[in-house]
VEXDREN-2710 file (C-alpha; in Angstrom, 1 decimal):
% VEXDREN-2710
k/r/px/py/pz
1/UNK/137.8/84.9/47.1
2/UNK/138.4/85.2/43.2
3/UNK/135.5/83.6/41.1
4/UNK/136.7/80.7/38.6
5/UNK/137.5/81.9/35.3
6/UNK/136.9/79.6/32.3
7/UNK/138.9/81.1/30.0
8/UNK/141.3/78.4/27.6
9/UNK/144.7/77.9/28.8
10/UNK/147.6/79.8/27.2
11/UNK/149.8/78.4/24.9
12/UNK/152.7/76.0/26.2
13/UNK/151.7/76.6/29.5
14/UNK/151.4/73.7/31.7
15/UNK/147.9/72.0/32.2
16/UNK/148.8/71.7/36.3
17/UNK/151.2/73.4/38.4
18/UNK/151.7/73.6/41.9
19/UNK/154.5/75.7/44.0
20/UNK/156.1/74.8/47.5
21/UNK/153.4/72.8/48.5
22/UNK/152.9/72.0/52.2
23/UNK/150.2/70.3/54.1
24/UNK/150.4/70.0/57.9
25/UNK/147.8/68.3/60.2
26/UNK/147.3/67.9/63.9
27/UNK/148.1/64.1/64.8
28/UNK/147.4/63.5/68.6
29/UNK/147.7/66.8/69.5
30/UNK/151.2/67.3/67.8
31/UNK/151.9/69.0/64.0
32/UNK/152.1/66.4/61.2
33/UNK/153.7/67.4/58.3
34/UNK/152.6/65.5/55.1
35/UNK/153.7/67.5/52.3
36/UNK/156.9/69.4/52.9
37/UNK/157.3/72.0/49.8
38/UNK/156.1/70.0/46.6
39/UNK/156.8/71.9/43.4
40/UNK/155.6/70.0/39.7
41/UNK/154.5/71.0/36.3
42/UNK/152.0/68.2/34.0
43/UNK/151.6/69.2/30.4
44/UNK/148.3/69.0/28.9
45/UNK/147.2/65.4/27.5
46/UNK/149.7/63.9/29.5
47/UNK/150.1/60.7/31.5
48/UNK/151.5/61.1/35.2
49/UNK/152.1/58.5/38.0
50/UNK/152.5/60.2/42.1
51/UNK/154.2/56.8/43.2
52/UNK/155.4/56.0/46.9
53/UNK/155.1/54.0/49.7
54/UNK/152.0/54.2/52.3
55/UNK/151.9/57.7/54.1
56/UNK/154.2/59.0/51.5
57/UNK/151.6/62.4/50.9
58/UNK/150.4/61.0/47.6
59/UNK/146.3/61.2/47.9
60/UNK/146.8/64.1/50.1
61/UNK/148.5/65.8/47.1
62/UNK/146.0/64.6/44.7
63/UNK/143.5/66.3/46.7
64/UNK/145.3/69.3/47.0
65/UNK/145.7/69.4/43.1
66/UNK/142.1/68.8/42.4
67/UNK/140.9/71.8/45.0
68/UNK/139.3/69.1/47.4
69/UNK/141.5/70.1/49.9
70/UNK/143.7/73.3/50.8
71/UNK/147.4/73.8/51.6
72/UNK/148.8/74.9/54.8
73/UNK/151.4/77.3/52.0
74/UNK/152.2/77.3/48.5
75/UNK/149.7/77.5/45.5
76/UNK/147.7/75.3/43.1
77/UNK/147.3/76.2/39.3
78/UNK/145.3/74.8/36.9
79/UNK/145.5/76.1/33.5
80/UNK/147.1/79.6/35.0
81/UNK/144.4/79.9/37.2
82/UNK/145.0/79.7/41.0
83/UNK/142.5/77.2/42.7
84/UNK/143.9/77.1/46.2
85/UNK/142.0/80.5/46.7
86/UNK/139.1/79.7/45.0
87/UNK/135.6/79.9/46.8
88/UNK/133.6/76.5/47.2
89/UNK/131.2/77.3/44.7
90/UNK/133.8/78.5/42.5
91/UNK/135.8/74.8/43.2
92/UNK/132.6/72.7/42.6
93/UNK/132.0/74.9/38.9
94/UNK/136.2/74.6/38.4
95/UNK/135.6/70.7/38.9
96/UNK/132.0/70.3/37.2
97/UNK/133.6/72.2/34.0
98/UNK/137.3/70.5/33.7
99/UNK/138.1/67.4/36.5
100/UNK/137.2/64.2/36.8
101/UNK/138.0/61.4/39.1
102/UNK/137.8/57.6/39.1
103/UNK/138.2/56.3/42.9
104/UNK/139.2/52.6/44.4
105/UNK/136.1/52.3/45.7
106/UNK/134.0/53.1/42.4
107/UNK/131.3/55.5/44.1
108/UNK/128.8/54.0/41.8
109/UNK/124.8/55.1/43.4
110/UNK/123.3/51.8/44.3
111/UNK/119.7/52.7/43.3
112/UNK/120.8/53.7/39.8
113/UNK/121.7/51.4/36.6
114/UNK/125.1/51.9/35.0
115/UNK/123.6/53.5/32.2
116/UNK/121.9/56.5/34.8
117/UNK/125.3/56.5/37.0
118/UNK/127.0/57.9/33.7
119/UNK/123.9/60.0/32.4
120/UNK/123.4/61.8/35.9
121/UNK/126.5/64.1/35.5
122/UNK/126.1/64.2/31.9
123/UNK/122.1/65.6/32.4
124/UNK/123.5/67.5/35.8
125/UNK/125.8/69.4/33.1
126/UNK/122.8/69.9/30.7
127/UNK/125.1/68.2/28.1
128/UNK/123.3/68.1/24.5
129/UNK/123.2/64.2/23.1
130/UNK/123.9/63.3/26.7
131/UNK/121.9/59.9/26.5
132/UNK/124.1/59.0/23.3
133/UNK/127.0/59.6/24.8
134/UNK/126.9/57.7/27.8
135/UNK/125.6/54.4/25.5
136/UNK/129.0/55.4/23.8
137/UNK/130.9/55.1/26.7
138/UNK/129.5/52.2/28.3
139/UNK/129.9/50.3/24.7
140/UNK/133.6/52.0/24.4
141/UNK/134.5/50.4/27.7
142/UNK/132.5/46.8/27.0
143/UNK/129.4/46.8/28.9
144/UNK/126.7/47.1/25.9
145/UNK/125.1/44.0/27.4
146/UNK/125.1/44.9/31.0
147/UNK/123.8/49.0/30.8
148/UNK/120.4/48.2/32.9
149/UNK/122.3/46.4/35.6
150/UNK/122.8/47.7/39.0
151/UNK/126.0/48.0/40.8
152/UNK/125.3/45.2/42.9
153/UNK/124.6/43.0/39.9
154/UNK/128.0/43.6/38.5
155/UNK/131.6/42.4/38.9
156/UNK/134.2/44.7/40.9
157/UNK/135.9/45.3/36.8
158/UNK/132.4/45.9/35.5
159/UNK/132.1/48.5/37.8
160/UNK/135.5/50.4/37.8
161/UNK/134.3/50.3/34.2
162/UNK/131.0/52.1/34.4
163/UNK/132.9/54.6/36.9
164/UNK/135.9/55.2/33.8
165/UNK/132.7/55.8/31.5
166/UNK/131.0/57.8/34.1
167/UNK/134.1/60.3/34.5
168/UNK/135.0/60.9/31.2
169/UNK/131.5/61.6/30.2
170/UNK/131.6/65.0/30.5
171/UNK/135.0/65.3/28.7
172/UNK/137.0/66.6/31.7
173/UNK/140.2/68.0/30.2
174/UNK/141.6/66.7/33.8
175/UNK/141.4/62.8/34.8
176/UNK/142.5/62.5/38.8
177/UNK/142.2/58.3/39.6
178/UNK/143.3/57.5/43.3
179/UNK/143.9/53.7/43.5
180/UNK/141.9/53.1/41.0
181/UNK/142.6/48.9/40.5
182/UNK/143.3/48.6/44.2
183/UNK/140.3/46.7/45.0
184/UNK/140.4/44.2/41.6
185/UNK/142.8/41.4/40.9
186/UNK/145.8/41.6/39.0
187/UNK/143.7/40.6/35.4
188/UNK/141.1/42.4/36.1
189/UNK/143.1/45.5/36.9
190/UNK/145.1/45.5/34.1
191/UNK/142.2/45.4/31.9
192/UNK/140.9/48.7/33.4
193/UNK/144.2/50.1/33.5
194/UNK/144.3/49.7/29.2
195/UNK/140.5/51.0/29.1
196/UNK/141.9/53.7/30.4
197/UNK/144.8/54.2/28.3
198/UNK/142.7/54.1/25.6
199/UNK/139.9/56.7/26.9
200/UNK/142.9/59.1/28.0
201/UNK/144.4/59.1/24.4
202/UNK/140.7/59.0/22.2
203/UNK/139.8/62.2/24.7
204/UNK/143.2/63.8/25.2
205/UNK/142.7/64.0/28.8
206/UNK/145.5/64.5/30.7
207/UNK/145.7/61.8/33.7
208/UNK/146.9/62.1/37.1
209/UNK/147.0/58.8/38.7
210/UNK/148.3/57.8/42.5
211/UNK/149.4/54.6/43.1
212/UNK/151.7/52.5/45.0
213/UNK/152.3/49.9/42.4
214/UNK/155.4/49.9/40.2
215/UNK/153.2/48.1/36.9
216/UNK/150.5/50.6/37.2
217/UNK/153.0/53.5/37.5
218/UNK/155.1/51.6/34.3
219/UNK/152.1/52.9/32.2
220/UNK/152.2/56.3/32.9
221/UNK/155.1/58.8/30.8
222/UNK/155.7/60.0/33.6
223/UNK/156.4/59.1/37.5
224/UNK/156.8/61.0/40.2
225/UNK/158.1/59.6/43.7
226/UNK/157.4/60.8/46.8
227/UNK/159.0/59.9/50.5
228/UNK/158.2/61.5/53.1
229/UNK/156.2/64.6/52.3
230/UNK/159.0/65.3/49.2
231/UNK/159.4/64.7/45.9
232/UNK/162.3/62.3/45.8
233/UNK/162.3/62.2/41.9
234/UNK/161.1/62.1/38.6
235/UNK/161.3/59.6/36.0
236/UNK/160.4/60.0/32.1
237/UNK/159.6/57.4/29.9
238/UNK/159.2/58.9/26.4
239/UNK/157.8/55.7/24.6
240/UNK/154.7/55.8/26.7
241/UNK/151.9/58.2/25.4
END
């Protein structure tokens, strides 16, 4: 399998592509067909929405663009470079060097302190200053105050939080984020949803973002609906950056 290549991305070329994707599974001993030839383009730095309904393919294609799954046919680009073919060892250095990702469910270690959940990729990544900038992250999303505090000694925001501070600490020039105010309340959520707004635009990152709620989507410059396995359509909002 070809070895990642970290070379820059060319000029005007588009951040993420993927061609003709299709995913099928085996469901009760008959095929299941989850994506059925997805084709998009996402420019660097920006904001994009995969919108639809439960079972629509939407995580399943998140996975497939961030290499944590392959296709059954078609291909997966990032910055020029086809991932779907990529080794596992070349994914993991692909994803260590450019993605992060921000889940529902936080994925925060239990036995560390918010201040070591964001350090430990930073010092996995042998990333100079790394201390500083994971105090600058924790204080950029609020939690000064709260940096010694386990997991279990924070609120549900507090610790979407630390997870938004943990993925961007390595700069990523890719942000995937599943569902990620699906387990907070509607207040809570939306005050994640600006902290990351504002992380997104002070790190250029471009943002990929699932969901299956219209407000979240409303934030993103871009939406992109899918029913059934297909893209149904795409809508642009050109106020949003």
């Amino acid at each position: 399998m070809p070895a990642y290549n970290p070379a820059p991305m060319q000029p005007n070329a588009p951040r993420i592509a993927a061609h003709d994707l299709v995913k099928r599974l085996t469901s009760g001993g008959a095929p299941l067909t989850v994506l059925d030839g997805v084709s998009l383009e996402i420019a660097a730095g920006d904001s994009v929405a995969i919108v639809g309904p439960s079972g629509s393919g939407k995580s399943t294609l998140l996975a497939l663009l961030a290499g944590l799954d392959r296709p059954t046919a078609g291909s997966v680009e990032i910055d020029g470079q086809r991932i779907d073919t990529l080794s596992e060892d070349a994914l993991a250095l692909l994803r260590r060097h450019k993605i992060g990702f921000v889940f529902q469910s936080f994925q925060l270690l239990a036995n560390l302190t918010a201040l070591e959940n964001v350090l430990l990729p930073l010092e996995l990544a042998r990333r100079p200053n790394a201390l500083q900038r994971a105090q600058d992250l924790l204080t950029a999303v609020g939690l000064r105050e709260r940096m010694s505090h386990y997991p279990s000694q924070l609120s549900g925001g507090e610790q979407q939080r630390v997870a938004l501070a943990r993925a961007f600490g390595p700069s990523p020039a890719i942000l995937y984020a599943d569902e990620p105010t699906g387990n907070l309340d509607a207040a809570t959520g939306a005050s994640v949803l600006h902290l990351l707004d504002e992380l997104r635009a002070r790190e250029g990152t471009t943002l990929v973002l699932v969901t299956h709620d219209k407000d979240v989507a409303a934030r993103a410059r871009v939406r992109m609906y899918l029913r059934a396995g297909r893209m149904e359509r795409v809508e642009i909002n050109p106020v949003t950056t």
